[in-house]
N, C-alpha and C positions, 0 to 999 in steps of 0.2 A: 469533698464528698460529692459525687454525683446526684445529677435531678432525678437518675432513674433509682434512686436509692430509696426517695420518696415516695415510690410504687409497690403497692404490693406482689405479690407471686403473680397470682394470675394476671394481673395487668402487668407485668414484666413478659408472660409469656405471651400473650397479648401482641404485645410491642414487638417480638423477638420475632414471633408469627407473621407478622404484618410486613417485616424487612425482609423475611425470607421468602414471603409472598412477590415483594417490589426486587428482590434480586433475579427470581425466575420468570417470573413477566417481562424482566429489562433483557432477558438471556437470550429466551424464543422469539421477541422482537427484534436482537442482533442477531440471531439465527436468520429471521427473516428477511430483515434488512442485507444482511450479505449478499441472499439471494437474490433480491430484488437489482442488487446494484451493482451484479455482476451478469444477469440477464440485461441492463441499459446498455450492454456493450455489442449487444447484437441489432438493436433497434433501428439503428441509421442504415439507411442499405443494407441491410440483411449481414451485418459484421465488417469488417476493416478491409481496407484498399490492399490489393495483393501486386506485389512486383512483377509478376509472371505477366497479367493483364499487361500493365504499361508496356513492357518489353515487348509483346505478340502488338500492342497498337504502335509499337516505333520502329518493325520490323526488324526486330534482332533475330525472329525465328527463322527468317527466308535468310538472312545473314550467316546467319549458325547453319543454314541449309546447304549453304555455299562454299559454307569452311568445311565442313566437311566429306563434299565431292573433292573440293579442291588435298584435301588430306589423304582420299581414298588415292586418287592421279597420283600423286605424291608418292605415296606409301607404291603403288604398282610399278612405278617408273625405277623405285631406287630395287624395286627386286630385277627388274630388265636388265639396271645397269650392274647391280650385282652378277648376273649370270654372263655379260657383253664380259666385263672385268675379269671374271674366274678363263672363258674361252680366251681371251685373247692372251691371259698370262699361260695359257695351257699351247698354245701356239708359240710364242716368246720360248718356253721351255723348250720345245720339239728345234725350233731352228738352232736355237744353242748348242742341241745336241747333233743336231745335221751339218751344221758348222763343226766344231771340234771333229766329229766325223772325216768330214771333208779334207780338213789340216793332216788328222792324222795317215790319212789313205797318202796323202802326195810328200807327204813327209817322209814315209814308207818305202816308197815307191821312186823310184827313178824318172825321173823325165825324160821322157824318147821320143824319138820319131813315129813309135807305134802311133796308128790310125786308131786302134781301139782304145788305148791309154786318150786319146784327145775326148774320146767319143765320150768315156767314162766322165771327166772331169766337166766335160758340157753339160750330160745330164743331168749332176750334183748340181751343180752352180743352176743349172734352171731348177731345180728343186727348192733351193733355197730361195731363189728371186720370188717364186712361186709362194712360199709361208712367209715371206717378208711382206708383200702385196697383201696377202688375209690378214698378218696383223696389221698394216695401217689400215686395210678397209674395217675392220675391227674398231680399233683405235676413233675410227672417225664416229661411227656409231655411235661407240661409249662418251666422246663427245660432243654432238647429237644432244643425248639422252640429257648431257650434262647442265647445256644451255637449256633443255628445256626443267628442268630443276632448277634450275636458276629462278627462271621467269616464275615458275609455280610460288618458288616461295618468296619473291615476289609481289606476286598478287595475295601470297598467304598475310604477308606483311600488313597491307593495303585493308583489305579485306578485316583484319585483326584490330587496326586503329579505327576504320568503320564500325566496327561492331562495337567497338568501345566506345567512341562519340553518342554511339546511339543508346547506350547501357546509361550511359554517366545521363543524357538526356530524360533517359526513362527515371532513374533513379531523382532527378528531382522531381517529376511530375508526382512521383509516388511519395515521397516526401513532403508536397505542399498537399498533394490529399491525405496523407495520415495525419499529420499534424489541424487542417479542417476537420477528420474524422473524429480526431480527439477531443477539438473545441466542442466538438456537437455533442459527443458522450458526457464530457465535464457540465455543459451547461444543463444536457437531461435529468446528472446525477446529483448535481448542486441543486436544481428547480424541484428534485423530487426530498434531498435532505436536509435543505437550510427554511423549506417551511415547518418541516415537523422541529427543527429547534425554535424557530419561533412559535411553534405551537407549545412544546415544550416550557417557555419561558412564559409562555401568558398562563397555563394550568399554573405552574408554581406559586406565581403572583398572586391566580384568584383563589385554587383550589388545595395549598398545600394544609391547609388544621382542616379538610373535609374530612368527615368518617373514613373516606374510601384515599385517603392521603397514600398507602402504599402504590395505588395505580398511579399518578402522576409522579410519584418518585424512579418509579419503575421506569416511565417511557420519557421522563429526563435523562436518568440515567442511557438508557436507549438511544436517542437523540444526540447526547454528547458524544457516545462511543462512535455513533452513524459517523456524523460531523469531523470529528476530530482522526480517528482510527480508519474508520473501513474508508474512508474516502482519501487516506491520504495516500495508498500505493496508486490509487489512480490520478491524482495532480499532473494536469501537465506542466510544462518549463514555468509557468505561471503562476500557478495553483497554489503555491506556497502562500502567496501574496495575499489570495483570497482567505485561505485559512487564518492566518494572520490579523487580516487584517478583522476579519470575525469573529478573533478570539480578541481581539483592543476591544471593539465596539463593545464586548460579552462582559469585558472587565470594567471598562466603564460604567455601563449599565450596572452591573451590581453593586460597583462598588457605593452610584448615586445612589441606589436605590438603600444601599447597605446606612450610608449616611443619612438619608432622607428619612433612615426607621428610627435610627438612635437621636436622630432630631426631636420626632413625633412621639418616641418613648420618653424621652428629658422632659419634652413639653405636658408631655401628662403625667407625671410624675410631678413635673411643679405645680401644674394643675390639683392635682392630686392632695399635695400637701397642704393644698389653702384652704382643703374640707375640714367638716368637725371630723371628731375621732369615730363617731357613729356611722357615718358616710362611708368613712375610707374604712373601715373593718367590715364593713357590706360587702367590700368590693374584694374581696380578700377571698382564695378561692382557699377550695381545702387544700387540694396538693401542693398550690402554691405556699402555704403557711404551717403543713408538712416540711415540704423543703427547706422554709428557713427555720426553724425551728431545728432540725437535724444540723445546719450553719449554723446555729446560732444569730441568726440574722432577723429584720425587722423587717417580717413581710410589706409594709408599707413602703418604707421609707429604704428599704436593703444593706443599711448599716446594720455594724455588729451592736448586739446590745449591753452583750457581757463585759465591756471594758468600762463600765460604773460596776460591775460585781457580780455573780452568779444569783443575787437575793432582788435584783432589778426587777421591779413590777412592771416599769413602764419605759419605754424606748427614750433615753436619753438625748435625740437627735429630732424626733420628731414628734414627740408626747403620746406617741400611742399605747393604750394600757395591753401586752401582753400577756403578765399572766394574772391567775384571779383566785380566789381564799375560796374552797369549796363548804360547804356546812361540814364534811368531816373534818373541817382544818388541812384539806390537801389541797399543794398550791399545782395548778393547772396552768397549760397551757392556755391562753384564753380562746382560742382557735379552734381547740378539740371539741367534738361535739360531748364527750362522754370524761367523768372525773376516772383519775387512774386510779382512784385508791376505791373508791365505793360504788363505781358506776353510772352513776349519775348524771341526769346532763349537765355540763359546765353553763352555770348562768354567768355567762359573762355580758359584758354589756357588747363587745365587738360578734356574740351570735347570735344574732335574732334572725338573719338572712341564711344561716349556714345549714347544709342538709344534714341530720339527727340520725337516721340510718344509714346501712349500707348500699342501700337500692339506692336510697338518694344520690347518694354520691356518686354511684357506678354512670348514674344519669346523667349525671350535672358534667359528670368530666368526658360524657361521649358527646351533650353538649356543646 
């Protein structure tokens, strides 16, 4: 059975209020926190080292200005030789056919002593000498053109492995400054979230049973999620380490601290038990002797008491009297302030310290 079983309604809803209070306080805190620690990204120089920059200061742009005259020359020359190629094959054609021409006239024709039959064959044959001449002057041209394509790319070559030496150079520069850009962000956003968890862990320590107990839960909660969650897509190659290693320290710490209570609780508890019965029933809160009561358990001493019998007046382990003979003959819890059977206060001897109304109590436990 639960402690909160020991409460009543309104202090249940109380409770229920107060978690729901610390859940949406912890909410608009990580709302906030998000933004906070996603605006530290812009803080260092005005946002993160850009590639572009290093490349224009390692002169890739007058590079790239280069490469592409040298592409434009290129690109113009291979249309020249394009059109040198088409004329000179369009020549080539014309003599083939001036040629065969030629073959077939004297093929045709007889060989004579005519004067104009020589004349004819002269001027044929200087025709063709004549489109033989344009296409090697052609020929030469195209190339010409060829060697100089050559050389262009070439220097396109040249010019390409330059621009890349200077690229791969820029790209480290830009590299050891993103990687300082990132140091610088990590340390802003760790310097601005690992003190609120240590703020976090000192409220809890001083201020967790304070009235206003759901705000310190809340901006723990907060805290943890900052630390652990929002901070971790920004880690650099590193970063792991430090969460890590602030999540040992965190479990340490509590777990000291965890032992260090159940130390200090054992020891007053033994404390505890070397009082008279009067002392230690003083000290006996109402909810708490609610609770064990609804267990079955000895407020004092937190053994079960029922295992001597359900008729047990008195805790078998540590002699305390819990329950007590009211004047109607109804046996009481000795803890309650009031008899169940007739109303009355329980005179027991462990309430002379206990609160008798309901104000009291509502007191005593805001207390």
């Amino acid at each position: 059975m639960s402690s909160t079983q020991s409460l009543s309604r309104p202090e249940k809803w109380i409770r229920l209020a107060s978690w729901l209070v610390a859940l949406v306080f912890a909410g608009f805190l990580i709302a906030l926190g998000n933004l906070v620690i996603s605006d530290l990204f812009y803080v260092p120089q005005g946002g993160p080292p850009k590639l572009s920059v290093f490349e224009k200061q390692a002169g890739v742009a007058a590079l790239e200005q280069q490469h592409t005259a040298l592409q434009q020359q290129t690109k113009s020359l291979q249309n020249k030789q394009e059109l040198l190629s088409e004329t000179r094959a369009q020549l080539e054609r014309h003599y083939q056919t001036q040629r065969k021409g030629l073959a077939n006239w004297l093929a045709s024709s007889e060989v004579s002593g005519d004067a104009n039959q020589h004349i004819e064959v002269k001027r044929r044959t200087l025709a063709l000498d004549e489109l033989q001449a344009q296409i090697l002057s052609w020929q030469q041209k195209e190339d010409q053109l060829n060697q100089q394509l050559i050389t262009l790319r070439q220097q396109q070559t040249s010019l390409t492995l330059r621009m890349d030496q200077h690229k791969e150079h820029a790209y480290q520069q830009y590299q050891q400054a993103l990687q300082s850009f990132e140091l610088k962000v990590f340390a802003l956003r760790l310097a601005v979230v690992l003190p609120l968890l240590l703020l976090a862990v000192w409220l809890f320590i001083r201020y967790r049973q304070h009235r206003y107990w759901f705000f310190v839960y809340g901006f723990g909660l907060f805290s943890l999620f900052a630390f652990f969650v929002e901070l971790l897509p920004y880690l650099p190659s590193f970063g792991g380490y430090v969460r890590l290693i602030v999540g040992i320290a965190l479990t340490v710490f509590a777990g000291m601290r965890m032992i260090q209570a159940f130390q200090r609780y054992a020891e007053h508890k033994r404390q505890e038990l070397q009082q008279s019965q009067s002392s230690r029933a003083q000290q006996v809160l109402y909810t708490e002797a609610l609770s064990a009561y609804q267990k079955k358990n000895c407020p004092s001493c937190e053994h079960q008491y029922n295992i001597a019998g359900e008729d047990a007046d008195y805790c078998i382990h540590c002699g305390l009297q819990l329950f007590k003979i009211c004047g109607c003959n109804a046996r009481n819890f000795a803890f309650f302030p009031f008899c169940k059977k007739c109303g009355s206060p329980v005179k027991a001897q462990a309430s002379t310290d206990l609160p008798n109304s309901i104000d009291e109590r509502a007191n005593h436990e805001i207390r």
